[in-house]
N, C-alpha and C positions, 0 to 999 in steps of 0.2 A: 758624478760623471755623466747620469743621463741630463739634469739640469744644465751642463756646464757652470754653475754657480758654487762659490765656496774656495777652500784650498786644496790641493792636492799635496799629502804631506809624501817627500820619496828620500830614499835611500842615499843617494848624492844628488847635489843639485847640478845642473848643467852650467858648463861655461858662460851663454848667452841666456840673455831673457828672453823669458818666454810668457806667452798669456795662459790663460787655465786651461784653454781647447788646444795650442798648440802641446801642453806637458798633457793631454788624455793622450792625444795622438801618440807622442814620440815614448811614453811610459808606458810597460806591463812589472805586472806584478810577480815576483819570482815563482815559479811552482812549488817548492820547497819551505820557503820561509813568508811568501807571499808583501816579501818587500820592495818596492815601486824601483826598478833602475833602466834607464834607456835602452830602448829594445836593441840597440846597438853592442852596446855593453854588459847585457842580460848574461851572454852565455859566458863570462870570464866571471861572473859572480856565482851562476852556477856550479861553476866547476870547485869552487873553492867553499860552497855554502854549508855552515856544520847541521844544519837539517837533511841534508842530500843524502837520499836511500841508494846501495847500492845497485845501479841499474845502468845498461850501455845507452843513454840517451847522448841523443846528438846535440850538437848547436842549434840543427834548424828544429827540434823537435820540444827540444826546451821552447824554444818561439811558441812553436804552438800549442804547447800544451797551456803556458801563458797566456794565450790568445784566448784560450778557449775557456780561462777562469774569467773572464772580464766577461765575455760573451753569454757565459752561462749565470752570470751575476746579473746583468742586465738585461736580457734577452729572454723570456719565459720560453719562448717556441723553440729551444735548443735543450727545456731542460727534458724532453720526452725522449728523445735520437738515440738510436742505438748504437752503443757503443762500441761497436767496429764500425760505422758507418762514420761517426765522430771521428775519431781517431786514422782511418784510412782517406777520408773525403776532405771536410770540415775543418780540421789541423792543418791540411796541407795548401789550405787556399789563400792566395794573397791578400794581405790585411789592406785595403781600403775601402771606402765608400760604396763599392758596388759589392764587394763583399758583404758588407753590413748589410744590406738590403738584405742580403739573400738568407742572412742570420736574421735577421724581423719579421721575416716572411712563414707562414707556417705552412701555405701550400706549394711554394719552392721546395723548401726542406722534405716537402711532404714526396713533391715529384723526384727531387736528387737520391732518397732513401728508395723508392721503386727502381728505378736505374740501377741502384747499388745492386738490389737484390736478382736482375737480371744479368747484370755486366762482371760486376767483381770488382776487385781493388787492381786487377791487370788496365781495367780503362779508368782510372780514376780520373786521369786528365780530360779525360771526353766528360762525363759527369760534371766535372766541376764547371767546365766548359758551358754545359747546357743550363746551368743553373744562374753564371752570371749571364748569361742572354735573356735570361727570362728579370732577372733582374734590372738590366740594362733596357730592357723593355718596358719595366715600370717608370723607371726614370725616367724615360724619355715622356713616358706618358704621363706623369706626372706635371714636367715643364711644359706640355705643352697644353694641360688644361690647367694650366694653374690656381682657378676660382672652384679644385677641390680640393681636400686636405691633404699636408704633407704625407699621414697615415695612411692612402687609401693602397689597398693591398691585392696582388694577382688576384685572390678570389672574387675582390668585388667588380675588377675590370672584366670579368667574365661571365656579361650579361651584354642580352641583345639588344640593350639600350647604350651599352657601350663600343659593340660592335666597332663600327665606323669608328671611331677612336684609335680603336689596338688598333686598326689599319694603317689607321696615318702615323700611326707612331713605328709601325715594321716600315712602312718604307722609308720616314726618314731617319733607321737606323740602316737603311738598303744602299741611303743615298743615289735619291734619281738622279740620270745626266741623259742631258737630250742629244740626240744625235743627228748628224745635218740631214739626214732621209727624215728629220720627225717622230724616228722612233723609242720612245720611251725604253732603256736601260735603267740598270744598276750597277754601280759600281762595286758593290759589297751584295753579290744576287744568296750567296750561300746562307747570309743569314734570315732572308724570309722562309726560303725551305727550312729550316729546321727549327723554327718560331711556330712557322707552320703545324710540324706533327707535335712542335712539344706544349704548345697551345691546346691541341685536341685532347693529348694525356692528362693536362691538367686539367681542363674540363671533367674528362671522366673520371678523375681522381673526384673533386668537387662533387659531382654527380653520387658516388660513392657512398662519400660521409655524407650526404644529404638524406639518401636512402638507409645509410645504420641509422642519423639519428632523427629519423623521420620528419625533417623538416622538405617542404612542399616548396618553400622559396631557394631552397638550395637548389633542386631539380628543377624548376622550372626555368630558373636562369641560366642552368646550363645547357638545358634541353635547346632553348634559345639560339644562345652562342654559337653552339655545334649548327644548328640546322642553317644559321646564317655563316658561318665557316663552310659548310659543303657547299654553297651555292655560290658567296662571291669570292672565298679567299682565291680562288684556282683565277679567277679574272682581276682581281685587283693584286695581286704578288705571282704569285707561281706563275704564270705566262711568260711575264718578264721576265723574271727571275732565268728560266727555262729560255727563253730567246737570247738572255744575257750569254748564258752558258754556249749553245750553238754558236754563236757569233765569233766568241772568243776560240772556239776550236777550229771554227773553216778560215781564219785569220791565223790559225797559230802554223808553222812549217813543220813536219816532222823531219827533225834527223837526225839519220841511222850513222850507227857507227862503222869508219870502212875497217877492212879486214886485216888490215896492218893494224892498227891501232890494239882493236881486240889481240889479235897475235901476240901482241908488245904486253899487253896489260895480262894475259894467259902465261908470257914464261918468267913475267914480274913476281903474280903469283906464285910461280912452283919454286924459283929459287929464295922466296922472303921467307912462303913458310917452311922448306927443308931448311936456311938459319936459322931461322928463330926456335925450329924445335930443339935443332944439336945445341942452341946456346942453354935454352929456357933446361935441355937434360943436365949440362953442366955445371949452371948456374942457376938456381932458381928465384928468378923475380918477378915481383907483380907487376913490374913495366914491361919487362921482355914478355908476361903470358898477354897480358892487354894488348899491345901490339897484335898477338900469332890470332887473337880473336878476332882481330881487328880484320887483319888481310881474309883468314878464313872465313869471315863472313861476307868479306867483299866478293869471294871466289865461288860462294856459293849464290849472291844473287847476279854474276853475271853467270854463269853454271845454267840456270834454272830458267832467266829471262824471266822473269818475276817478281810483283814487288816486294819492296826491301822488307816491309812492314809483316810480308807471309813469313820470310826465311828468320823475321827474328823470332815471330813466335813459337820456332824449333827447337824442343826441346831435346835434352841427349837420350831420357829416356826414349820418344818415340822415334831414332834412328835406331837403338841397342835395340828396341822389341817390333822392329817393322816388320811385315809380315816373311815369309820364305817364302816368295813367286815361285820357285824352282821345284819346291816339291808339293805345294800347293797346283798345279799345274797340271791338265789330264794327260790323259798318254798321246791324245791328237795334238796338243799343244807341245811337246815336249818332242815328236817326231817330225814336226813340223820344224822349229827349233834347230833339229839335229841336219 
């Protein structure tokens, strides 16, 4: 499979021919019995496999966990990763080429494991997020210096002789567009800002192991990097980037909702969830409770005028133990009050 040369012997063969690189693609190997069946039709073999341990795995989890024997068979930098980090992060990323990268990489892996231990499995998606960017970023710089090897990896583009490189490679993942005044946008401005700081983390990761394992060329290169990162990245990305953003906001109209509409959408609310609770008491389903969540949390972020993104991460616990204002409260406040 890393060759692509030889046969690949699998469990059924497919309707159409295929060449050896299209059956790596379209085949993983079961978790269970570890026999090759199209990732399509993986989880109907699953479910029926006499090696299968009793466990509540899902369709997409069988995927990954598939995913993740091939990867850790092939891929040495996956075989250190902590296994909540694997299994919460890593599992759940979509299987292509730019993933693969990020599974070859051992100071990608290195930076998505840091995040993990900051953010949690609640931002998995941001995580995974920041990791094929940084991958998507090799790539790019990759094709665009082509006369260096297809191996070359984030740690080694992170020297100040590469500098100028990673530049030209964030902006044209920025995608310049010029504008009749002359002045240089981007079209995609969010992805230099966050190349930007996750550029620098990786450096200081780098920096890091260079100081455990007392190698002088690891520090030196990033020492590098970094000091020509504070000086030009903020003129050649972040400006633009940052003028992209202003532009698009004194261009954008804000509008407010008028006070009928709110009114209409406020006694929409009161009478969807007073049914849906008399039915969800009568009848108990998980269509009619998914609904009552539904309107009820629509009801609490027009409530709040706030984004969506606060009110979901409300938990029930901290409504049941908020604090008591009322008797938490001095006796000025409370006469004041009255």
């Amino acid at each position: 499979m890393e060759s692509g040369e030889g046969e690949l012997i699998v469990g059924r063969e497919a309707n159409k021919e295929m060449t050896l690189r299209e059956k790596i693609d379209a085949y993983l190997p079961c978790a269970y019995c570890c026999v090759m069946y199209l990732k399509h039709d993986l989880w109907r073999h699953a479910k029926r496999c006499r090696f299968r341990t009793a466990d509540n795995t899902t369709a997409h989890s069988i995927v990954g966990k598939s995913r993740m024997i091939v990867r850790g068979a092939l891929n040495q930098d996956t075989a250190n990763v902590d296994e909540k980090f694997r299994c919460d992060i890593l599992e759940g990323m979509r299987s292509d080429e730019v993933t693969d990268v990020v599974m070859s990489d051992a100071l990608i892996l290195k930076y998505g494991a840091d995040l993990y231990l900051q953010l949690g499995r609640i931002r998995a998606h941001d995580i995974s997020q920041r990791m094929r960017q940084l991958a998507r970023l090799l790539m790019t710089f990759r094709t665009v210096n082509q006369q260096l090897p297809d191996t070359v990896s984030l740690s080694q583009l992170l020297t100040g002789h590469n500098f100028d490189d990673v530049v030209n490679a964030t902006r044209l993942m920025c995608n310049p567009v010029e504008q009749p005044t002359g002045r240089p946008l981007y079209s995609n401005p969010s992805i230099g800002l966050k190349l930007g700081h996750s550029l620098v983390k990786c450096c200081e990761i780098k920096k890091g192991q260079g100081i455990r394992m007392d190698c002088e060329t690891d520090i030196n290169e990033a020492d590098a990097f970094l000091t020509l990162h504070k000086n030009d990245w903020l003129t050649h990305i972040s400006k633009t980037a940052h003028a992209t953003f202003k532009l698009r906001r004194h261009n954008m109209p804000q509008q407010q909702p008028s006070a009928t509409d709110l009114l209409k959408l406020k006694n929409y609310h009161a009478s969807a969830i007073e049914m849906l609770t008399d039915r969800l008491t009568k009848i108990p389903a998980y269509a009619t409770w998914r609904k009552l969540c539904e309107v009820l949390f629509s009801r609490l972020v027009v409530f709040n005028r706030r984004r969506s993104g606060e009110t979901a991460k409300l938990l029930l616990s901290a409504f049941i133990n908020r604090p008591k204002w009322e008797q938490a409260a001095n006796d000025d406040m409370s006469s004041r009050e009255a």
